[in-house]
C-alpha positions in Angstrom: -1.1 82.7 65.6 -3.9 80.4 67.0 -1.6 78.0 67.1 1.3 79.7 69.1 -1.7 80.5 71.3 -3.3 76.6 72.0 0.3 75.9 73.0 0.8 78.8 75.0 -2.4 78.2 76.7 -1.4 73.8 76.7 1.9 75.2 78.1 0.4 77.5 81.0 -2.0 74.5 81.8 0.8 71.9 81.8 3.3 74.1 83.9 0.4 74.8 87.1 -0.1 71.3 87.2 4.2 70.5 88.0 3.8 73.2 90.3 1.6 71.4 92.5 3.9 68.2 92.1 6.8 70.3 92.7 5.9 71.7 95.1 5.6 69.0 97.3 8.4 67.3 96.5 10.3 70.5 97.4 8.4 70.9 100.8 9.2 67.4 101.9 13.4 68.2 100.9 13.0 71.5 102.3 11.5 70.6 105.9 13.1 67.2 106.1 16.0 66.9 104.0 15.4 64.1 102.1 13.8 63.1 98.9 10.7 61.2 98.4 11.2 58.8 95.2 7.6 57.5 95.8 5.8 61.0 95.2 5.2 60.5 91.6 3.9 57.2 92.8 1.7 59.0 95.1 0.0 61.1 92.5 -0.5 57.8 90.2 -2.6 56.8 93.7 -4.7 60.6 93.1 -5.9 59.3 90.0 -6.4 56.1 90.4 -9.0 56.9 93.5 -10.7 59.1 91.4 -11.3 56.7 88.5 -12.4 53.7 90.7 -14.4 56.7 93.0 -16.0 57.5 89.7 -16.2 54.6 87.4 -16.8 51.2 90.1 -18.8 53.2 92.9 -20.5 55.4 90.1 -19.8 58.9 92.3 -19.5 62.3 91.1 -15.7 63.7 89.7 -15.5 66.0 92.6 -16.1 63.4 95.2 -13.6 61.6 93.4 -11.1 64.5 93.4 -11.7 64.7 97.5 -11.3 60.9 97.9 -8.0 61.2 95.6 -7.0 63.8 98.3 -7.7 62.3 101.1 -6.4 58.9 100.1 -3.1 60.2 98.5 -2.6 62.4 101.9 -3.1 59.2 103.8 -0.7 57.0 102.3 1.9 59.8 102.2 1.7 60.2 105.8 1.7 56.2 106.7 4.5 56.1 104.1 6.4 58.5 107.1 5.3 56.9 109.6 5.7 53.4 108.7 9.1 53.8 107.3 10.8 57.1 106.7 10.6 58.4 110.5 12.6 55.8 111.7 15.4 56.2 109.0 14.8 60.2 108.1 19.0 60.8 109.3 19.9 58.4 106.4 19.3 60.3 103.2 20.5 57.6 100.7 18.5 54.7 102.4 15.2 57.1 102.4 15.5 57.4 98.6 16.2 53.3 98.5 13.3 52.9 100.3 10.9 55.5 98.3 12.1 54.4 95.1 11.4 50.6 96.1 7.6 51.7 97.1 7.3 53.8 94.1 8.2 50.4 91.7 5.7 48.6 94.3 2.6 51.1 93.9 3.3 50.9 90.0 3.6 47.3 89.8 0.6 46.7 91.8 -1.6 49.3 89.6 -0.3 47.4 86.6 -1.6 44.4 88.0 -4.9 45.9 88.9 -5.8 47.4 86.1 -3.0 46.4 83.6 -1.6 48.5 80.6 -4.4 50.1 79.2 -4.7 54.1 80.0 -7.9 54.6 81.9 -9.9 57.8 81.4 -10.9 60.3 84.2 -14.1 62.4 83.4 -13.6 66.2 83.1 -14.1 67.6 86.2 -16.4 70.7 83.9 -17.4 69.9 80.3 -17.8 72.4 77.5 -15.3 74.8 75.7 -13.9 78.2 75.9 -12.9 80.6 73.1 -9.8 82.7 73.9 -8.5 85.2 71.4 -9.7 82.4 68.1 -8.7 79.4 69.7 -10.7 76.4 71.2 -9.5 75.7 75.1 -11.4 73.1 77.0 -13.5 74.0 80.0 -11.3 71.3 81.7 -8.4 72.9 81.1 -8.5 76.2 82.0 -10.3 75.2 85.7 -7.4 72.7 86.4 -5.4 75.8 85.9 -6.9 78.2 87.9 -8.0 75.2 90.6 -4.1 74.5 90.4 -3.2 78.2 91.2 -5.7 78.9 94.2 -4.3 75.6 95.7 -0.8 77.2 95.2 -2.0 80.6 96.8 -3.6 78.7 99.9 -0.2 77.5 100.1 2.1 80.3 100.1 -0.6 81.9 102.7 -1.1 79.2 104.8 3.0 78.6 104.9 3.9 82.3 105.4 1.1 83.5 107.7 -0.6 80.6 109.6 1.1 79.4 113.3 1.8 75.8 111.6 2.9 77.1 108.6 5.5 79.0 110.6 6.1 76.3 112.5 7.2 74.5 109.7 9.1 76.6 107.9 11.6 77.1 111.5 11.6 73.4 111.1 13.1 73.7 108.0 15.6 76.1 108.7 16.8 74.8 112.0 16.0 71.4 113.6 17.7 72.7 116.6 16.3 75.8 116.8 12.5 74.8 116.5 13.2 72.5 119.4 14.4 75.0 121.4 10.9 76.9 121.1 9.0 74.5 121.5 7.9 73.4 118.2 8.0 69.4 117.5 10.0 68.6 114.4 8.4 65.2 114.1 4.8 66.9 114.2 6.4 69.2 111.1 7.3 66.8 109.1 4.0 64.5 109.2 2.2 67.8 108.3 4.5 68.1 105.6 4.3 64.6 104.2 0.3 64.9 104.5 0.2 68.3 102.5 2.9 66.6 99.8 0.8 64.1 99.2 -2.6 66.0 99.0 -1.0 68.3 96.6 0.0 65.1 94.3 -3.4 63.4 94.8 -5.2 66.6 93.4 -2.4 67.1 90.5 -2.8 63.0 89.8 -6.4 63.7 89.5 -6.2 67.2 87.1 -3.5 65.4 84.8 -5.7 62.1 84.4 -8.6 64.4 83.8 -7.1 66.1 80.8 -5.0 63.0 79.6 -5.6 59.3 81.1 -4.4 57.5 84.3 -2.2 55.0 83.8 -0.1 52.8 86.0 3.4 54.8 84.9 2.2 58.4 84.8 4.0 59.4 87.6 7.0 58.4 86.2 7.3 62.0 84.1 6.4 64.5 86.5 8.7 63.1 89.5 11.3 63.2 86.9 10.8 66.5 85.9 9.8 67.8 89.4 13.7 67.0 90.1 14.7 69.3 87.4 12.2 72.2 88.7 13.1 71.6 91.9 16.9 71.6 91.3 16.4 74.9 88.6 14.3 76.8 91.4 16.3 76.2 94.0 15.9 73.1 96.6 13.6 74.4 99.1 12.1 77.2 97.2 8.3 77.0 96.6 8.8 80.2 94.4 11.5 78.6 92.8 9.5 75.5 92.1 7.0 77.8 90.7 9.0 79.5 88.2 10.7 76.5 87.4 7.6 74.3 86.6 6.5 77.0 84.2 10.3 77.3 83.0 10.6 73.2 82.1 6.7 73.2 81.1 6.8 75.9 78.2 10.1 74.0 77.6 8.2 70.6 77.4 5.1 71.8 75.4 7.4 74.1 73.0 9.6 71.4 72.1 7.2 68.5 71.7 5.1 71.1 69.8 7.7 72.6 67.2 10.9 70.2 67.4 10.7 66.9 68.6 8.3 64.8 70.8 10.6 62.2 71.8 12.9 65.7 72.3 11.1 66.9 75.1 13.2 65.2 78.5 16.4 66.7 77.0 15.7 70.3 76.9 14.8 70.3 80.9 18.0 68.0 81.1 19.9 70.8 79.3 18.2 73.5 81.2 19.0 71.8 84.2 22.8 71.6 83.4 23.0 74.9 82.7 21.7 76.3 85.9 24.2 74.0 87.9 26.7 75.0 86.2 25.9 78.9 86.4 24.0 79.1 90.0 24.5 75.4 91.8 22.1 76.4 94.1 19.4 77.3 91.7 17.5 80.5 90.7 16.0 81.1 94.0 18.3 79.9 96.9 17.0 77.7 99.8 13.9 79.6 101.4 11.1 77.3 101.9 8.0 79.5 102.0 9.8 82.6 99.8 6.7 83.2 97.8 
């Protein structure tokens, strides 16, 4: 029983953390309409800050997990404005681009710090006991740190003036315009959010694993699957489908197979185009 539990509890941690990535991913598809092959990139670039904020300038973990924000909302939004505005009509060459940055931001963090995982200190020490089992401190505030950023987000989408301004955005381009609202504005708010919501995940994963210079590799390819599962454009769908791929993940790795555990989302994933092409959710942005 304690053991079902630790992965229960390894699964629930796991699952908030691709919500966040998800997320993001599915904002930027959502608003925009294309996807960013760089984003897992991005959130290898949250971690990264934080070990160099932590470990070369000797700050604290939290001042880390700021700079990792900052920096990783940054370079998402130069990213946009250096390249993807001008080419945002052509879908296929924004992907050709992202992907090429993505390979660029890895091969450069394998050069600067080279192969070795690099550790991030826990952003609270100590332990919890829940129900007989041992759960890290760590752990269990990533999670619920994970799921107030989440909250702010469906409230901020669904009840600010921006928020609505860029969920029109997403559902007419057109439309927006014709109210005033500028789509180009949108979409550099969007980028900037995306990639402060994969700074902060970069920073929670490499807290409770290690950083290294491919560890966005995973969760972009699994935030294709939740996003696809939940529904493009769904942040609730992206929600339900983190957890969904997550248990999925931990379960499998846990009680079948590790090197098992990229199939079952694949199969998942499959399954729901095959039954519901448009995923669980539909195509509502900010549908919380």
């Amino acid at each position: 029983m304690v053991d079902v539990l630790t992965t229960v509890i390894n699964a629930v941690t796991i699952s908030a953390l691709y919500a966040l990535v998800a997320i993001g991913f599915t904002l930027i598809f959502g608003v925009g309409g294309v996807l960013n092959l760089a984003h897992g990139a991005i959130l290898t670039i949250g971690a990264f800050t934080a070990y160099y904020a932590t470990s070369a300038m000797g700050l604290g973990i939290w001042t880390g997990m700021l700079a990792a924000l900052v920096v990783a909302a940054l370079f998402s939004a130069v990213l946009y404005l250096g390249m993807i505005r001008w080419i945002q009509d052509e879908p296929i060459l924004v992907m050709i681009l992202t992907l090429v940055s993505s390979i660029a931001i890895e091969q450069f963090f394998l050069v600067a710090v080279g192969t070795q995982p690099k550790a991030v200190p826990s952003l609270l020490q100590g332990q919890l006991r829940i129900a007989g089992s041992t759960v890290q401190t760590n752990q269990a505030l990533t999670f619920v740190l994970s799921w107030l950023l989440i909250g702010a987000l469906i409230v901020a989408v669904n009840y600010t003036q921006t928020g609505k301004a860029i969920l029109a955005t997403s559902m007419s381009t057109k439309g927006a315009a014709l109210v005033g609202i500028e789509s180009d504005r949108m979409y550099l708010y969007t980028w900037l959010l995306a990639g402060a919501l994969a700074g902060v995940a970069g920073v929670f994963l490499a807290s409770v694993r290690t950083a290294s210079w491919t560890m966005g590799r995973g969760p972009l390819i699994l935030s294709f699957s939740i996003v696809v599962i939940g529904g493009i454009g769904s942040i609730r769908g992206s929600v339900v489908g983190a957890y969904l791929i997550g248990f999925l993940e931990v379960f499998t790795v846990s009680y079948v197979d590790s090197s098992l555990s990229g199939l079952a989302s694949l199969v998942v994933l499959v399954v729901v185009l095959l039954v519901r092409p448009e995923g669980l959710f539909g195509r509502e942005l900010a549908e919380a």
